[in-house]
C-alpha positions in Angstrom: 101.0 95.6 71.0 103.1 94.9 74.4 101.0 91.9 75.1 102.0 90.5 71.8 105.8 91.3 72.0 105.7 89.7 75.2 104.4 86.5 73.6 107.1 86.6 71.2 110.2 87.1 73.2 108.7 84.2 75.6 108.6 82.2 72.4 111.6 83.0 71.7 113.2 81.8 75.1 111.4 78.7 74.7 109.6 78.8 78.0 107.5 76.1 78.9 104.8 78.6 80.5 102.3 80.4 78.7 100.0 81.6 81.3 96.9 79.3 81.3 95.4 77.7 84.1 96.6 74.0 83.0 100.7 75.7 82.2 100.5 76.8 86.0 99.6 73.5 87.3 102.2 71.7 84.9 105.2 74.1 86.0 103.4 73.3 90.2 104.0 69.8 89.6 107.8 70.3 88.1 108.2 72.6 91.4 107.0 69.7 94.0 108.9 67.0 92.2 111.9 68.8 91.8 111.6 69.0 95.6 112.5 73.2 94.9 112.8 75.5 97.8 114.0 79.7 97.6 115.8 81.3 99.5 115.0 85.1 99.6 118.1 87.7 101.2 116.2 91.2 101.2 118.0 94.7 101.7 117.2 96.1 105.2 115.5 98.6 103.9 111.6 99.4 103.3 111.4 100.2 100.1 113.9 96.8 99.6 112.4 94.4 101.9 108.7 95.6 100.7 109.8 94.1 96.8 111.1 90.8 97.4 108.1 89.9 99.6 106.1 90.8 96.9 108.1 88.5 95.1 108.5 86.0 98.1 104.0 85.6 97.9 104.0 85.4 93.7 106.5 82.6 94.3 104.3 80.7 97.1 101.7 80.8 95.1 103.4 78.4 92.9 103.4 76.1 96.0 106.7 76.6 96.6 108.4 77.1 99.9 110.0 80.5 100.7 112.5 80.9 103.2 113.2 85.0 104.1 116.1 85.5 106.0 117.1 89.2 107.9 118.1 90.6 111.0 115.9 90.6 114.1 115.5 94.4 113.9 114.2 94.4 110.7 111.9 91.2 110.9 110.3 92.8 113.9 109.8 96.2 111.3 108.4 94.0 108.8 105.9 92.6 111.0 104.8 95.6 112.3 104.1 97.2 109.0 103.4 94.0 106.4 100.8 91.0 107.0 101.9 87.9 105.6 99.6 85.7 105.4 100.9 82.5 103.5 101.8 78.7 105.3 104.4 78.4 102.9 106.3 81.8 103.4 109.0 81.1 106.6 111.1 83.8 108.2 114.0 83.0 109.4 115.6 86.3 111.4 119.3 86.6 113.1 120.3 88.9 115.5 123.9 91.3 114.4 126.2 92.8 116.5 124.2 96.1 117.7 125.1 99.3 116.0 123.9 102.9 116.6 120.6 104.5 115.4 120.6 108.2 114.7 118.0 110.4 114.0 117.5 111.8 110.2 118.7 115.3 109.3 115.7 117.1 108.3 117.7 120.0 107.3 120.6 118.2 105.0 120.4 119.4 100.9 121.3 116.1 100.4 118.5 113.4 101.2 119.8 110.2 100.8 118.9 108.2 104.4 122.9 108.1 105.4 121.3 107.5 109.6 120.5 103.9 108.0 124.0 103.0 106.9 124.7 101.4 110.4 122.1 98.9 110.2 123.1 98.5 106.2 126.4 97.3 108.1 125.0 95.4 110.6 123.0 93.2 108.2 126.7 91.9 106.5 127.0 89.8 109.5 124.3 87.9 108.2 126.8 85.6 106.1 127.6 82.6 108.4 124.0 82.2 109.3 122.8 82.4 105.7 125.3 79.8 104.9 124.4 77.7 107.9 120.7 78.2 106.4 121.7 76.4 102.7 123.3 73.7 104.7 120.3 72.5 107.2 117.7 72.9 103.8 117.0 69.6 102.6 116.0 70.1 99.0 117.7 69.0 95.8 116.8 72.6 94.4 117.3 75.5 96.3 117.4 78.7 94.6 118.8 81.6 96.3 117.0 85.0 95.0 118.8 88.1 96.7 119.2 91.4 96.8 122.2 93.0 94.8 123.4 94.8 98.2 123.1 91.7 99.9 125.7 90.4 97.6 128.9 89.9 100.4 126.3 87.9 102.3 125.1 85.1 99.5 128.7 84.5 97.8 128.9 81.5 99.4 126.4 80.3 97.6 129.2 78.6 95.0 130.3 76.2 97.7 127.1 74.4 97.4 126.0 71.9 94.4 122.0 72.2 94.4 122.4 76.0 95.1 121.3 78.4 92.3 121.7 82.3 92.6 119.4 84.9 90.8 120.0 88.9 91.9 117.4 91.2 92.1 117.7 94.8 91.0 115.6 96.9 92.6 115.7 99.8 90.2 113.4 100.3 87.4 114.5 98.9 83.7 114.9 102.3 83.2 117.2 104.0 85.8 119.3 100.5 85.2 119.7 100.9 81.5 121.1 104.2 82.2 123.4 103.4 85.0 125.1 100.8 83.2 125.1 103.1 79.7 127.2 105.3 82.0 129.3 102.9 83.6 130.2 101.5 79.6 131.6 104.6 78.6 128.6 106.0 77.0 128.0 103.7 73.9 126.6 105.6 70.9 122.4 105.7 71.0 119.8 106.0 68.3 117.8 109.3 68.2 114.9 108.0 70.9 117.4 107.4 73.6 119.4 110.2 72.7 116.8 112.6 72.9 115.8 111.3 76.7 119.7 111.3 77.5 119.6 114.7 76.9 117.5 115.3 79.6 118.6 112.8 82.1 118.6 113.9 85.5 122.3 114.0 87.0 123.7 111.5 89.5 124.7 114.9 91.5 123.3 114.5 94.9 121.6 111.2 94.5 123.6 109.9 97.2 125.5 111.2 100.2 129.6 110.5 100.4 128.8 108.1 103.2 126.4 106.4 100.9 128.5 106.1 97.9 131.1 104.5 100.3 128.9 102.1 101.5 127.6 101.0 97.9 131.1 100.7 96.8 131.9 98.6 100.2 129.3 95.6 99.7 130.3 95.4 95.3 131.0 92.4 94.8 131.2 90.3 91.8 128.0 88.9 91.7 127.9 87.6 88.5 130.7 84.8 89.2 127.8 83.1 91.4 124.3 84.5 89.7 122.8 82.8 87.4 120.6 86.0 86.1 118.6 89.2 87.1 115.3 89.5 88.3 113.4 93.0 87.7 110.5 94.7 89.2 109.7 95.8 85.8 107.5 95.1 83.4 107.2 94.6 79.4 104.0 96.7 79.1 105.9 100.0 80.7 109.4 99.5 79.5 109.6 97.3 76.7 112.2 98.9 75.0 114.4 99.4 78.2 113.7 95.5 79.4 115.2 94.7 75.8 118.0 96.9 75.8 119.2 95.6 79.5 119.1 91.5 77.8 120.8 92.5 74.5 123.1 93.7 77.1 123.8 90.5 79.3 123.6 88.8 75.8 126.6 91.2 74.5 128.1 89.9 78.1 127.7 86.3 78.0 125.5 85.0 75.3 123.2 83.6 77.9 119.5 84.2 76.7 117.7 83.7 79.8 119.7 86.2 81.6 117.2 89.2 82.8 113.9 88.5 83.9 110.9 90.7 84.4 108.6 89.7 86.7 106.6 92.7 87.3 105.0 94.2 89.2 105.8 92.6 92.4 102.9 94.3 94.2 99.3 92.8 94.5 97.2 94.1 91.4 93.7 92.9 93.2 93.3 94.6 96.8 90.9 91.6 99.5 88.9 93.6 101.6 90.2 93.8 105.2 88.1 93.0 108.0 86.4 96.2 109.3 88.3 96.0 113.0 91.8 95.9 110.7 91.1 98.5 108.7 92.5 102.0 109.0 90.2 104.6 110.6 91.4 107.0 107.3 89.0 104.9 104.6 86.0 106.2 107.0 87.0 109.8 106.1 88.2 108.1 102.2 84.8 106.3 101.8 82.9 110.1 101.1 84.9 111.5 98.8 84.0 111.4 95.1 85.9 109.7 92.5 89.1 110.9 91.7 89.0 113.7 94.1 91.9 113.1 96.3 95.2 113.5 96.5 97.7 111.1 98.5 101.1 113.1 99.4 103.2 110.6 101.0 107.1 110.6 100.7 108.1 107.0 101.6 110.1 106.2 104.2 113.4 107.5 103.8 112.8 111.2 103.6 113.2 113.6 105.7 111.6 117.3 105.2 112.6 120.1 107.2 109.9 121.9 108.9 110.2 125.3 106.5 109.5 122.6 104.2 106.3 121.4 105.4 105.3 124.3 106.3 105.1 125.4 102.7 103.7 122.1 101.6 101.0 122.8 104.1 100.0 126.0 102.8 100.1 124.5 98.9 97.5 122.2 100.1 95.5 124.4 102.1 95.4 126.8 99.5 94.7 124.4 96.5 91.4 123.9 98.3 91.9 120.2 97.1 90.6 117.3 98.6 93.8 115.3 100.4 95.7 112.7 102.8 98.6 113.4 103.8 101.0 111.1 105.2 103.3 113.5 108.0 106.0 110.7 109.1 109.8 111.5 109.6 112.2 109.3 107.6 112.8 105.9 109.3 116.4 105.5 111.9 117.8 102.3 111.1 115.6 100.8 114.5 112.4 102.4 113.6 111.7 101.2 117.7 114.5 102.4 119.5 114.6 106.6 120.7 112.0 109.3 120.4 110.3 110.1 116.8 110.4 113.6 115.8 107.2 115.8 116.2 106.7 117.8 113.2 104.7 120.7 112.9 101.7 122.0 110.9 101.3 125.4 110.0 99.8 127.4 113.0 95.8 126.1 112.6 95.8 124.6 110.1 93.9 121.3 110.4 91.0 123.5 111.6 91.1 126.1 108.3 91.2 122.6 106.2 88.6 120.8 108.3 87.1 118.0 106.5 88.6 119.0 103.1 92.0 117.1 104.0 93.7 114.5 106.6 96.8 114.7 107.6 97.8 110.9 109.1 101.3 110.6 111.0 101.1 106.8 111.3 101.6 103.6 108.9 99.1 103.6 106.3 98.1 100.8 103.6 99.6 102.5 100.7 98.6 100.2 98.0 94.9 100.3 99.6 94.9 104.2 98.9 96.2 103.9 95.9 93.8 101.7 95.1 90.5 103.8 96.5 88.1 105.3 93.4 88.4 108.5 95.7 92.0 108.9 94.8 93.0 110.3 92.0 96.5 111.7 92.3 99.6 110.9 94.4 102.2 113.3 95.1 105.3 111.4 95.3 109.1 111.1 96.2 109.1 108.6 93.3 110.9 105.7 95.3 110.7 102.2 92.3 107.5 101.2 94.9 105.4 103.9 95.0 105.9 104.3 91.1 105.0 100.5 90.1 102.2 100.4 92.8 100.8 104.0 91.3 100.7 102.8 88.0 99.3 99.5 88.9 96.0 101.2 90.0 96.1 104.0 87.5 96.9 107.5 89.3 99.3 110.1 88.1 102.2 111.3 89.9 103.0 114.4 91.1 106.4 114.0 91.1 109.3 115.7 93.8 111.9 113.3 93.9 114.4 113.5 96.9 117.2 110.8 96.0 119.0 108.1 94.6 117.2 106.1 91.0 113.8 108.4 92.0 115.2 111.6 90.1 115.5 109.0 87.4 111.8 107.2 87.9 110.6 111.0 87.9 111.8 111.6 84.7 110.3 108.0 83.3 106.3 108.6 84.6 106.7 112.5 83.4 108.6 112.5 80.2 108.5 109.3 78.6 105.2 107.4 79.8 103.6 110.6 80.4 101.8 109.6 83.5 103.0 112.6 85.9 103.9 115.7 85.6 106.7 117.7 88.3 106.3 119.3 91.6 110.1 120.5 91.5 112.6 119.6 88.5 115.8 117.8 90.0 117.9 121.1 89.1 115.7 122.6 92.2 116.9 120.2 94.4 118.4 122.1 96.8 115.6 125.0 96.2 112.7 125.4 99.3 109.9 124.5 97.1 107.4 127.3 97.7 103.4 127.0 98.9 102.7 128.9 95.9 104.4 126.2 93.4 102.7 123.6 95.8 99.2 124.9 95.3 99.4 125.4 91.2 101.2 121.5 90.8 98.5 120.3 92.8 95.9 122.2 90.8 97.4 121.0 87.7 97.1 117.5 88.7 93.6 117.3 90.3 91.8 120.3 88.6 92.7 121.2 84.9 92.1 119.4 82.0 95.4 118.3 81.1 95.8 116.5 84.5 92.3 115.1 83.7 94.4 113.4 80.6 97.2 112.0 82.4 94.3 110.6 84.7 93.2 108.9 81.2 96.7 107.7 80.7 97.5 106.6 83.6 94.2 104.5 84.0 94.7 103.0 80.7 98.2 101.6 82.2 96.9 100.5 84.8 94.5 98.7 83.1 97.4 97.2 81.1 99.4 96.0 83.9 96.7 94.5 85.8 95.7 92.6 82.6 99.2 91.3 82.2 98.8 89.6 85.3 96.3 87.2 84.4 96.3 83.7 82.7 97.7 84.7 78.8 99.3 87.8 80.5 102.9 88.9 79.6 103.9 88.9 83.3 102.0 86.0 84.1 103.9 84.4 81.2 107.0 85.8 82.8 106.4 84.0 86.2 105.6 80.7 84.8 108.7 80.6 82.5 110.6 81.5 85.6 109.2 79.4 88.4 109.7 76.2 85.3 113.1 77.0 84.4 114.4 77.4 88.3 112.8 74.4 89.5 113.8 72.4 86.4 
């Protein structure tokens, strides 16, 4: 039924793409004569940065050449954690003035990563070089895809004739519907939407006073100089919300090619690394049965206190659940610069758990876990990249979201897609979540029936998703209208 509603709104935009083999080729060859290049402006920040290169390889694909531009500090974090792999993906990195790098505060009710906002500053400098950038690129197309924080850096971008703008919104169709239903005075809603409004986790605590400064600091008026949105979303997991944010660029402007959905961003087919590149935890992930671990990871701008994790590692000890268990403090703004925090584990308890869990304090291939037939849960912090890629290869969410849009993508894989279920309701925010609560969420997930079902559900997305990425897909559909229409 998605797939088909797909097909018809592409209809009715009139794209030129439809998927197949010989549409791809057709909308390669408009690329390469239009002599089209993009410019891609990521966030520094993971979770950012990790989406638009996504984006930045579904682009090359199309033969098109990417240019990435950032600071030094956080090219040299993107190489260390990403491998990019495509000739026709160029970074382009710039050093800014230096600013300080604090350590995150473990112990602060709220969790929004306020130790980062120095490097958020920083990366404003990038301006004059991204303009410099436009001017030495020597194509009668460029199109400029960037991130909507990034907007005092691209609004140059009107000064230039073959220069075409398109902001990304990292947020889920979801969480965005609802922040702009808020910011509009709270327009009337039919009886679906109202009954989900009703529930709708509060903007309390989402972000720190520093943070809310900062977002207000770099709000620009990026529609003056964008000629659309681009979404990590996608029309076979929020239809309805995709819809609602066009008819609302539509009630704004009339312009029907407005909001695009080009998700997911994220690889939906995982190549085999070579054995010397691959991480030592697969050895221990290779054993397990299907479906029989959990991955608790909490991306990489949280930051648990240790009564915290010390409660989370008796819930897991005492689920007596097969796990991994990614141990990392939040990232500083120079993820190379000072000491890393030390946290601790429960007074023995790797030897109590033995080989029944792994608890990994380094980088780990997220998607590749994710993507394992052992795994078959993930507790989360619900950040918009851990939910897409968890739904991409068909595990449930635990769900314990710690700030900004995740109390909001908590609520969308729990209540309405029905894919996850809660470790701690955002009303128990600033609650200690107990080892006792830990242990009977995990149990739920992994080892009653009814997590058996959102197992079902959740593998019956994924299928979905990863189908809509191939030839006749509604994303792949997506991409080719997009890639035709900018490079026109």
């Amino acid at each position: 039924m998605e797939m088909e509603q797909g097909r018809s709104y592409l209809r009715a935009r009139g794209s030129p793409g439809y998927g197949s083999n010989s549409r791809a080729k057709v909308n390669l060859t408009m690329a390469v004569n239009n002599d089209t290049m993009v410019v891609v402006v990521p966030f520094p920040a993971q979770g950012h940065l990790n989406q638009l290169l996504h984006l930045s390889r579904l682009i090359a694909d199309y033969n098109i050449p990417v240019h990435v531009i950032t600071t030094t500090t956080h090219a040299r974090q993107a190489n260390a954690r990403t491998r990019i792999e495509n000739a026709s993906i160029h970074f382009h990195h710039f050093p800014t003035p230096h600013f300080p790098s604090p350590p995150p505060d473990p112990n602060s009710l709220i969790k929004f990563p306020t130790q980062l906002i120095p490097s958020f500053k920083s990366a404003m400098h990038l301006r004059q070089p991204f303009k410099h950038l436009l001017s030495t690129l020597m194509a009668k197309r460029v199109v400029v895809v960037f991130d909507y924080l990034m907007g005092p850096v691209v609004q140059d971008v009107a000064l230039f004739d073959n220069v075409e703008a398109y902001m990304f919104s990292c947020c889920s169709a979801f969480a965005s519907f609802w922040y702009t239903y808020e910011a509009t005075g709270r327009p009337s809603l039919d009886q679906d939407l109202a009954l989900i409004q009703n529930e709708l986790p509060t903007n309390e605590d989402c972000y720190s006073m520093d943070g809310w400064q900062f977002i207000a600091s770099v709000d620009v008026s990026c529609n003056k100089f964008s000629s659309g949105t681009i979404y990590d979303a996608s029309w076979v997991i929020e239809p309805k919300f995709i819809e609602l944010i066009q008819q609302s660029h539509d009630q704004e402007d009339g312009d029907g090619q407005k909001t695009w959905a080009l998700g997911p961003f994220n690889p939906v087919e995982i190549t085999q690394m070579e054995q010397s590149k691959r991480h030592k935890l697969f050895d221990w992930l290779d054993k397990q049965a299907p479906n029989s671990v959990l991955y608790v990871s909490f991306g990489t701008t949280t930051s648990i206190s240790n009564d915290q994790v010390q409660e989370i590692g008796l819930g897991l000890e005492r689920s007596e659940q097969k796990f991994i268990w990614v141990l990392r403090d939040a990232d500083k703004g120079d993820i190379f610069e000072g000491k890393v925090r030390k946290i601790k584990l429960p007074e023995g308890f790797e030897e109590r758990v033995g080989e029944n869990g792994l608890v990994v304090v380094d980088w780990v291939p997220q998607l590749e876990i994710l993507e394992h037939p052992a795994t078959g849960g993930f507790m989360s912090h619900c950040g918009w990249n851990s939910c897409m890629e968890s739904m991409t290869m068909g595990v449930p969410v635990a769900a314990w979201p710690m700030h900004s849009d995740q109390p909001r993508n908590a609520m969308l894989l729990t209540k309405v897609l029905k894919v996850g279920m809660y470790v701690r309701d955002w009303t128990q925010r600033k609650e200690l979540v107990s080892g006792t609560l830990v242990e009977q969420a995990v149990r739920r997930l992994m080892a009653t029936e009814e997590g058996e079902e959102m197992r079902k559900r959740a593998a019956e997305l994924g299928d979905k998703v990863r189908q809509s990425m191939m030839d006749g897909g509604v994303t792949r559909m997506e991409l080719d209208s997009f890639v035709a229409h900018m490079s026109r």
